[in-house]
C-alpha positions in Angstrom: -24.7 -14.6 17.3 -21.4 -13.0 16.0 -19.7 -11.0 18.7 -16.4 -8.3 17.1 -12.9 -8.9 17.8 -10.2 -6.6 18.1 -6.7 -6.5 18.2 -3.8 -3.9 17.6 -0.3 -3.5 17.2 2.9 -1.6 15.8 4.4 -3.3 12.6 5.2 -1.8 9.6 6.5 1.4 10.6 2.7 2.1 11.6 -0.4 0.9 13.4 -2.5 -2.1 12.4 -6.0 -2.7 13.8 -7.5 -5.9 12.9 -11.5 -6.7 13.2 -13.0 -10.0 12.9 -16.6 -10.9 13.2 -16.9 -14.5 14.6 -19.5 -16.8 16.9 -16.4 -19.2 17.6 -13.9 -17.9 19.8 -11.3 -20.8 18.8 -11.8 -19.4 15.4 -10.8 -16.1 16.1 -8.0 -17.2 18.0 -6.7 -18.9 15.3 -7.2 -16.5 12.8 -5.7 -14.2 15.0 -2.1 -15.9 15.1 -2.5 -15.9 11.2 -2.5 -12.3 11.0 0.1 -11.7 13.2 2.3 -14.5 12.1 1.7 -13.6 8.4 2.6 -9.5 9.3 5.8 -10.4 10.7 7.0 -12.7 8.4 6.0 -9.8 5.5 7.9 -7.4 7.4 10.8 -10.1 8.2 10.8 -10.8 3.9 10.1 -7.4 2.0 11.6 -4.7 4.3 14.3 -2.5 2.9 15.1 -1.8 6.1 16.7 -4.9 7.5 19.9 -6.0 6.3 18.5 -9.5 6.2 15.7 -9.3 4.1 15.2 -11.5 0.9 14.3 -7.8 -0.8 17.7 -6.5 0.8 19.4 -9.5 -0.8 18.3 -8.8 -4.1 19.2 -5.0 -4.1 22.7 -6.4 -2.5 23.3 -8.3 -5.4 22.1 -6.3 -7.8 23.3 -7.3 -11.6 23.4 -11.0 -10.9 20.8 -13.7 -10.8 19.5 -14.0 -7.8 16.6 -16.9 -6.4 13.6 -15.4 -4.9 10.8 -17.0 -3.4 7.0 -17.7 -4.9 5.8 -15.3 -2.2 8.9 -12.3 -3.8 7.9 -13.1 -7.3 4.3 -12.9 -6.8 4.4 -9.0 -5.6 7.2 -8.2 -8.1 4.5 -9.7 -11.0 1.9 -6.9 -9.4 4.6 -4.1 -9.1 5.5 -4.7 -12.9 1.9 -5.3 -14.0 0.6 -2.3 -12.3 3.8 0.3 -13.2 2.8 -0.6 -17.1 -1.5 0.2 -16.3 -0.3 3.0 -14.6 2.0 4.3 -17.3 4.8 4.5 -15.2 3.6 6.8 -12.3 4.1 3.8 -10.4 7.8 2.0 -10.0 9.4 -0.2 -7.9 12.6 0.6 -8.6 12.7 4.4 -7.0 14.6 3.2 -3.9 17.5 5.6 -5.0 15.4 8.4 -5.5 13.4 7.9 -1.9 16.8 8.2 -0.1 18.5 10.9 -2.2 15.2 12.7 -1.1 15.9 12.0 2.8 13.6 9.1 3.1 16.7 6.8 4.4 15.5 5.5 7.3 12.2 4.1 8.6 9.9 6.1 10.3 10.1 4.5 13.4 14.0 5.5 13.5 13.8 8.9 12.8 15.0 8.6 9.1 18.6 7.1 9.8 19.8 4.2 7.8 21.2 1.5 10.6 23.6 0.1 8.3 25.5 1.3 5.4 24.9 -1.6 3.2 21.2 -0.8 3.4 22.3 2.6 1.5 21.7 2.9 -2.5 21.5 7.1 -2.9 24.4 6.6 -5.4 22.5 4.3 -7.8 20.5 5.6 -10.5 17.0 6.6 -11.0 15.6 3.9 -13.4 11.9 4.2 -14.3 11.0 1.7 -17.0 10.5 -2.3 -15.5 11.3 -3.6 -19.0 14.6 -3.5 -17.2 14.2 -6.4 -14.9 14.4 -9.6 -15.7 12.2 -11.6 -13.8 11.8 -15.5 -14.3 9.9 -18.5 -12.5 11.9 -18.2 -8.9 14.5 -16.0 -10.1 15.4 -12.4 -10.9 17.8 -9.9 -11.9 18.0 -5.7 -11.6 20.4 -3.5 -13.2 23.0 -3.3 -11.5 23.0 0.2 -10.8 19.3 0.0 -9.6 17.1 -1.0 -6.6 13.8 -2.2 -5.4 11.5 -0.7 -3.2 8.3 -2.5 -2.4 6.3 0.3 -0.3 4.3 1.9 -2.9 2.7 -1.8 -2.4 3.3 -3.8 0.5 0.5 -2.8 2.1 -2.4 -3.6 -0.5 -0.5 -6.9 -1.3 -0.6 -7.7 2.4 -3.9 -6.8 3.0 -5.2 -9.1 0.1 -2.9 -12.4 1.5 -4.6 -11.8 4.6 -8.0 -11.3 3.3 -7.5 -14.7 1.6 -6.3 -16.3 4.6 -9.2 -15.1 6.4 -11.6 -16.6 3.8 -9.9 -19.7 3.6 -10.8 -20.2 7.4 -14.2 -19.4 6.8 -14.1 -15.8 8.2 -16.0 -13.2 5.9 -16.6 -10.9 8.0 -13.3 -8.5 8.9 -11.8 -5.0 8.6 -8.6 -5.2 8.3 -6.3 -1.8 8.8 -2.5 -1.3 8.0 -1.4 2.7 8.7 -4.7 3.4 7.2 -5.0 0.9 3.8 -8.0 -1.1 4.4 -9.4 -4.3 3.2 -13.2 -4.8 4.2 -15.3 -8.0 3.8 -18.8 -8.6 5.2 -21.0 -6.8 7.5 -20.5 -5.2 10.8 -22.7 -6.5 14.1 -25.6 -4.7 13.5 -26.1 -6.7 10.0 -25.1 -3.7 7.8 -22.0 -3.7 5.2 -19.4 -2.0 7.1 -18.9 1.8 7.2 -15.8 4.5 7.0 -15.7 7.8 7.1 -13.1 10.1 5.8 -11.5 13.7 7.1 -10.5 16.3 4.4 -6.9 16.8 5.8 -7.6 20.5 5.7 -11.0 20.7 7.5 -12.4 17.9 9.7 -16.3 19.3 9.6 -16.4 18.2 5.7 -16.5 14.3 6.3 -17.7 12.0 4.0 -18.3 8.0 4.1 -17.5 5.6 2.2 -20.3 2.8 2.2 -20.0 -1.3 1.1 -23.3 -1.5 -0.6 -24.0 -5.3 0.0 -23.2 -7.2 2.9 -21.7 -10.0 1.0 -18.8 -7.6 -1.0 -14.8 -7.3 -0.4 -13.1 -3.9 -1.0 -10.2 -2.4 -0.8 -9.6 1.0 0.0 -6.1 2.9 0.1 -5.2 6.6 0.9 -2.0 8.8 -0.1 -1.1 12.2 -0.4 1.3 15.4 0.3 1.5 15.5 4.1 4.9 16.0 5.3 6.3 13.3 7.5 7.5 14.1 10.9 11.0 14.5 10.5 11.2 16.2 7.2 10.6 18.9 5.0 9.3 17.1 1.9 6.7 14.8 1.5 7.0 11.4 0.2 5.3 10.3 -2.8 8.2 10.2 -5.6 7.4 10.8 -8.9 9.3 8.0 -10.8 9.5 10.6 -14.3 11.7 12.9 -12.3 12.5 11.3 -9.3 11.5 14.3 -6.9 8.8 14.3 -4.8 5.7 15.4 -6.8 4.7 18.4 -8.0 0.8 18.2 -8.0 -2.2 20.1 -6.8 -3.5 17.1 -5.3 -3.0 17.3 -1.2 -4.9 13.5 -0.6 -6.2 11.2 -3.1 -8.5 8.0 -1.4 -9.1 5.4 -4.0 -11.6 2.2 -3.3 -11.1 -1.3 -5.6 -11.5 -4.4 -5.5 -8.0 -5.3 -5.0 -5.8 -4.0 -1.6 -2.7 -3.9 -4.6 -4.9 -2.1 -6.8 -5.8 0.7 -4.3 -2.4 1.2 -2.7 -0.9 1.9 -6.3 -3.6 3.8 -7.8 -4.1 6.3 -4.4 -0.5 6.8 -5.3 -0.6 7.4 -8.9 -3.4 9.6 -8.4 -1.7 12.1 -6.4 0.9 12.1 -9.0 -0.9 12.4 -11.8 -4.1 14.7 -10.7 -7.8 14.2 -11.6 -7.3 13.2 -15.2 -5.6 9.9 -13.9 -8.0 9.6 -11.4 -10.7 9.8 -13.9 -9.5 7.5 -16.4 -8.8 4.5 -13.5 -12.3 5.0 -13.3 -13.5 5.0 -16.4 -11.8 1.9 -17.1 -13.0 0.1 -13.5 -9.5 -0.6 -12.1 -11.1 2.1 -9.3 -14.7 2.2 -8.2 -14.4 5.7 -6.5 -12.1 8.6 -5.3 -12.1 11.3 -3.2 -9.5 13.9 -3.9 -8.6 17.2 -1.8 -7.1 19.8 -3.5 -4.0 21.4 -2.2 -3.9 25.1 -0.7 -8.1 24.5 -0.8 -11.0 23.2 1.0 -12.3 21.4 -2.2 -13.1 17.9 -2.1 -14.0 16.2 -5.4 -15.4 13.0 -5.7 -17.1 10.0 -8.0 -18.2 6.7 -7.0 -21.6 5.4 -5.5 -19.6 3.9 -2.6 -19.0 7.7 -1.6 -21.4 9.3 0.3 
């Protein structure tokens, strides 16, 4: 019989919880010391905020041809694929913008850059990706421009990891990283795994979001207007202007099949407002949202997976 296994930490500038179900405990154990080992080395390659970063690097030598690894030019192929489904309200390259708007620093050092190379307020806001060039292990940004992976990170993480797991025979998993999930399987009681969802503005209107068969994988991915601690202005940039957003949309939780997929869509959605939201889901690239309206109580949703 398949017992659950927990285990949580700190990376990421937030809290991951990871939850395997598994009748092996060598199995878990192993799996285990993939997740963490495969969390650390993420954070170790595609933080902005260590000077020694391969991301770093690139930004560094911004303007020059630079050799990235298959693991960088895999998630720069996603952020350029999904900034042109998303019709630009999705960009990697708003690093500028996020630190002329006081997002300097992570949020686990109060928002203070620890090293002055690591600073790029003075380069230019540059929407469009046809601007970088990006070949088989090598790539090159404007030089007045740089990358920023976190509108993504976490959904491409989540999905390596979901792999990972599956490659070791482990289907059965929720997997959280500051609150993007990927979940696969069923829970103990032989039931696809359930998660329920608190209206920022009043915690009585709940609602759940359901896996359907026991035997599907989905992502799910939430952003929205919520100041950070720290700050007066919340964080989700608008690449068209490069301000935080104006939008009536307070919190916007998408579900997909894809961890990518959900972390840029939640995003796009609070940018963009219901009409986005709609046509994601029109076209499939989301199977539901839940949306809270700001300054109300009104939650609106669509999707069979919400409940």
């Amino acid at each position: 019989m398949k017992r659950r296994y927990q285990q949580q930490f700190k990376a990421l500038g937030s809290s991951v919880s990871l939850t395997l179900l598994a009748d092996n405990q060598s199995v878990v154990d192993s799996a285990f010391r993939f997740l963490f080992k495969s969390v650390n080395a993420f954070e170790q390659r595609f933080s902005r905020f260590l000077p020694d970063s391969e991301l770093t690097l690139i930004n560094h030598r911004a303007g020059q041809r630079t050799k990235i690894s298959q693991a960088m030019t895999k998630i720069l192929k996603e952020s350029i694929n999904l900034s042109i489904i998303s019709n630009g309200l999705f960009s990697p390259l708003i690093l500028p913008s996020l630190q002329r708007a006081g997002y300097a620093g992570s949020i686990t050092n109060d928002f203070r850059l620890d090293d002055d190379a690591l600073d790029y307020s003075s380069r230019s806001s540059i929407n469009s990706v046809d601007k970088i060039r990006l070949g088989r292990d090598w790539i090159e940004i404007p030089s007045d421009a740089a990358i920023d992976l976190g509108g993504i990170g976490k959904g491409y993480l989540l999905d390596e990891l979901a792999l990972g797991l599956n490659e070791r025979d482990i289907n059965d998993y929720w997997l959280s990283l500051g609150g993007d999930i990927v979940l696969s399987g069923q829970d103990v009681d032989g039931f696809g795994w359930r998660v329920q969802i608190a209206p920022a503005s009043d915690a009585h209107d709940i609602k759940r979001i359901i896996i359907a068969a026991p035997d599907e994988r989905l992502a799910m991915a939430t952003s929205g207007t919520i100041k950070r601690r720290g700050s007066n202005w919340h964080h989700i940039i608008d690449p068209a202007t490069g301000l935080p957003a104006e939008t009536d949309i307070m919190s916007a939780t998408v579900v997909a099949e894809r961890g990518v997929v959900a972390d840029v869509t939640a995003k796009a959605v609070v940018i963009g407002g219901r009409l986005v939201a709609d046509e994601l889901f029109s076209k499939g690239l989301i199977k539901a949202y839940l949306l809270q309206l700001s300054g109300t109580k009104k939650i609106i949703s669509k999707g069979d997976y919400i409940k």
